[in-house]
N, C-alpha and C positions, 0 to 999 in steps of 0.2 A: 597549579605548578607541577604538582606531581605526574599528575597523566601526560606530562611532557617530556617524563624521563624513562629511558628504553633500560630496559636491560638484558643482558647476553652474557655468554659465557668465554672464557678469556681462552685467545690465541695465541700459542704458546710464543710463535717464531714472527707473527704478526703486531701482537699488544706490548712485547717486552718492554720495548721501546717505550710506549705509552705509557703504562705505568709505573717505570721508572722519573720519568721526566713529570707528572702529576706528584709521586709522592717528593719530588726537589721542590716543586711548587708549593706544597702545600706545608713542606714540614717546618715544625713549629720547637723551639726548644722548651719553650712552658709544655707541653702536651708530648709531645715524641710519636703523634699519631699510633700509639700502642704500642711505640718503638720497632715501627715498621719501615724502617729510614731506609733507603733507597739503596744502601749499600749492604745491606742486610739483607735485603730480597735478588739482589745481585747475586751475591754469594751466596747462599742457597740456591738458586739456580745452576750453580755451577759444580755444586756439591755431592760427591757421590751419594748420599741418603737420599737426595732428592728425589720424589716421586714426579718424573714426570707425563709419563702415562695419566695422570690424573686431572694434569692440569686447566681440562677443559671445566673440570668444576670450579674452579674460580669463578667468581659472577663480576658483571663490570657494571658499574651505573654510569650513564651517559644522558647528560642535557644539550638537545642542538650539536652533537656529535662530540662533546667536550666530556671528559670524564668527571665524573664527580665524585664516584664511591666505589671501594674495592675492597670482596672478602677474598681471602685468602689462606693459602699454608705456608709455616715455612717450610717444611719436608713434606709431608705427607699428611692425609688424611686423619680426622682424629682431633686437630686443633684448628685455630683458627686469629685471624686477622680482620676486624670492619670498621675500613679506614674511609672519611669522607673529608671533604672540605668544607669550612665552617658554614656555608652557606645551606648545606644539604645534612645535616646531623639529624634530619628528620625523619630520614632514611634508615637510619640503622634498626630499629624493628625491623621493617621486612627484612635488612641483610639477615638481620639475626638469626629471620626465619628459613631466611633461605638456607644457610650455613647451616643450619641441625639439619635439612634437609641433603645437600650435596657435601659438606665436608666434615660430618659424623662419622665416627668409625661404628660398627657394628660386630661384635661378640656376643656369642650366646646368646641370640635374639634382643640383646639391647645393645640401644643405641647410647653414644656418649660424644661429647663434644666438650672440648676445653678452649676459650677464651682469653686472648692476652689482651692485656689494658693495662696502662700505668697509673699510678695511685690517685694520679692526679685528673683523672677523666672521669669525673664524677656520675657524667650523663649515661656514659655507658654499665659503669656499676650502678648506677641505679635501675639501669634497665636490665640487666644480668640477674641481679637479687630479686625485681619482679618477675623473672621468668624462673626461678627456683636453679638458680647455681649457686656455686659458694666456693669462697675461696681456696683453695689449694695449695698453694706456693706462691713467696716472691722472692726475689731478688734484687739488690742494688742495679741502679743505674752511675755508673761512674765517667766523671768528666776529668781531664786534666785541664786546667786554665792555662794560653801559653801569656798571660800575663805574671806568673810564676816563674822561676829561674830553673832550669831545667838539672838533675843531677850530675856529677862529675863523679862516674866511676870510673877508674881505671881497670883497662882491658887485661888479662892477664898471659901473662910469659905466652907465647906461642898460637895465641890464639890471633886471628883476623876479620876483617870487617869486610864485608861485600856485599855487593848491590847484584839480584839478576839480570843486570846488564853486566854485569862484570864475570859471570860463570851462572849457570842457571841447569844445573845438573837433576835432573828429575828423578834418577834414583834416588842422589844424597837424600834429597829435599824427600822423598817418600821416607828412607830410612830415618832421619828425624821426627817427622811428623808421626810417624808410625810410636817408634818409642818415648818421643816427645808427649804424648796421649797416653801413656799406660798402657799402648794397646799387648806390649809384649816386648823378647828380644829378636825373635825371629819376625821380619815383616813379609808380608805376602807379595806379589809379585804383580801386583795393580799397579803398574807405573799409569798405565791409561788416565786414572782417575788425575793423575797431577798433572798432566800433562790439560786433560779437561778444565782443570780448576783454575788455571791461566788462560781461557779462552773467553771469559767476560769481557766485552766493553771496554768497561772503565778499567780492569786490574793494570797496574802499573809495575812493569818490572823495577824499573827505578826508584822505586819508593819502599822495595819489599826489602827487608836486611836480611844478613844472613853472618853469621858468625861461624867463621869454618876452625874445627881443632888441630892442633898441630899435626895431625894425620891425617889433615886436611878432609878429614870428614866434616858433613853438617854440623855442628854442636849447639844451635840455637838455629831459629825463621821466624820473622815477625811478617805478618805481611801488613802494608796499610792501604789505605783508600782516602782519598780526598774528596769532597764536597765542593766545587770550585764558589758556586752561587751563595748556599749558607755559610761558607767557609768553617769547616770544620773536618777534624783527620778521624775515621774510624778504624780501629787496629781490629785487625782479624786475619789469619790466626797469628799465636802467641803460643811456643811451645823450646821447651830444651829436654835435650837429650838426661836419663837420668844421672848420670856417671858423669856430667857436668853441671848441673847443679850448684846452687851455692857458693858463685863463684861471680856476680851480679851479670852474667850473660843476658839474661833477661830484661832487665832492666838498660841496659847498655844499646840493645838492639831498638830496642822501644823507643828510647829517647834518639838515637839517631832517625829515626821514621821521622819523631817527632819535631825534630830541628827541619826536618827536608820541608816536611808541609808548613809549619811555620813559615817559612823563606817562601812558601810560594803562596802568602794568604790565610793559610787558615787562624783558627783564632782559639781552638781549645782539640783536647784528642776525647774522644769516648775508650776506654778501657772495659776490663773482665770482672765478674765477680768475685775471684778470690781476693783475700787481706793485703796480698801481694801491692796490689795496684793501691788501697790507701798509704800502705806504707813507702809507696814512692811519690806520694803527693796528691792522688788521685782525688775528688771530696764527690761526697754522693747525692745527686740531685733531684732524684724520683727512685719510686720501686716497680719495678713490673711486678705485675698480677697474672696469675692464672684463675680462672674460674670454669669451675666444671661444675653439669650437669649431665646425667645419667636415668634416661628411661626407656 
């Protein structure tokens, strides 16, 4: 069976397609394919960190022309994704081997390579721990059930609700996200990059919220993503300005995403690691794993 499966190196502006539409196929809510969910690898694609000069090191595995297995980054080099479908998990050794080979960072004459896996993919941390990695970090995985009732915050004095169909201002939306990150008060003058980051596919302006302040600046951006097939809403990103703050903008923005996809299907939201998200309902259903090895 094996010597029936090809493999090559993924085409950036050729496979996208491809591998987005495998990992709808294949993904599973027990497992989270290492929480390589289709809208995750969308969006890093479209993300300024994104290394895409690199991306010809992605390996693809294909049976009869059909994909069946995929290493990968989410940014760059250094870490790694070996995602297959249930039929092929016999495959991931050589992925594994392949990835210390093409998507290992190298400093100082070693090599290093980190691993994500959710707690629950036993086969691959099994395989990780015999190859001499170890754990490093994890983090919640968090869902919102929309079988829950969703919260009622009230919006405050002066503040407004907007969808990028209704104004879609890429500076605002920079100066937010910029401050919205910690990255500072003064933002840099990358409008490009935002303009780039609504150029996925799937990204929905209608779906993304936007909370403008009474000086009609940005004050909050939530953006979301729908999964039409497994019905499910993934929010990404989630950011308020600091100097609004504490005032449930966040949460407000969120839960409107979260009503829109409901109405058209979906059946629960994925949220962020912070406490933030249990405290507005969120419950946590798996952990991502990091696992790194260094020689």
């Amino acid at each position: 069976m094996k010597n029936s499966i090809n493999r090559r190196r993924y085409k950036l502006l050729a496979d996208f397609a491809k591998v987005h539409g495998f990992l709808t196929e294949i993904y599973s809510l027990d497992t989270l394919n290492s929480y390589l969910l289709p809208q995750f690898f969308e969006y890093a694609h479209t993300h300024p960190f994104f290394n895409h000069k690199l991306t010809h090191r992605f390996g693809l595995w294909e049976e009869g022309g059909k994909l069946v297995g995929v290493a990968c980054y989410e940014m760059d080099i250094g870490e790694s994704f070996l995602v297959t479908d249930r039929e092929h998990t016999f495959l991931l050794p050589e992925m594994l081997e392949f990835a210390e080979k093409e998507l290992s960072a190298v400093n100082n004459n070693k090599r290093t390579l980190c691993v994500w896996v959710t707690d629950k993919e036993t086969d691959k941390i099994e395989l990780l721990s015999r190859n001499g990695y170890t754990k490093v970090h994890a983090e919640p995985v968090r869902i919102f059930s929309y079988d829950k009732p969703f919260r009622d915050v009230k919006l405050p004095d002066g503040y407004t609700i907007i969808s990028l169909e209704d104004e879609n201002d890429y500076k605002k939306i920079h100066d937010c996200l910029w401050k919205g990150f910690d990255h500072g008060d003064n933002p840099d003058d990358d409008i490009d990059c935002r303009i780039h980051m609504q150029s996925g596919p799937n990204f929905r302006k209608d779906l993304t919220t936007v909370i403008k302040a009474p000086n009609d600046d940005y004050a909050c951006f939530a953006g979301m993503w729908l999964d039409e097939k497994n019905k499910y809403a993934y929010l990404e990103p989630l950011a308020t300005v600091p100097e609004h703050r504490r005032k449930g903008l966040a949460s407000i923005a969120l839960t409107v995403g979260m009503k829109k996809t409901k109405a058209l299907g979906a059946k629960y939201c994925f949220g962020g690691v912070p406490e933030f998200y249990t405290a507005i309902g969120f419950e946590t259903i798996c952990h991502r794993e990091m696992w790194r090895r260094e020689w």
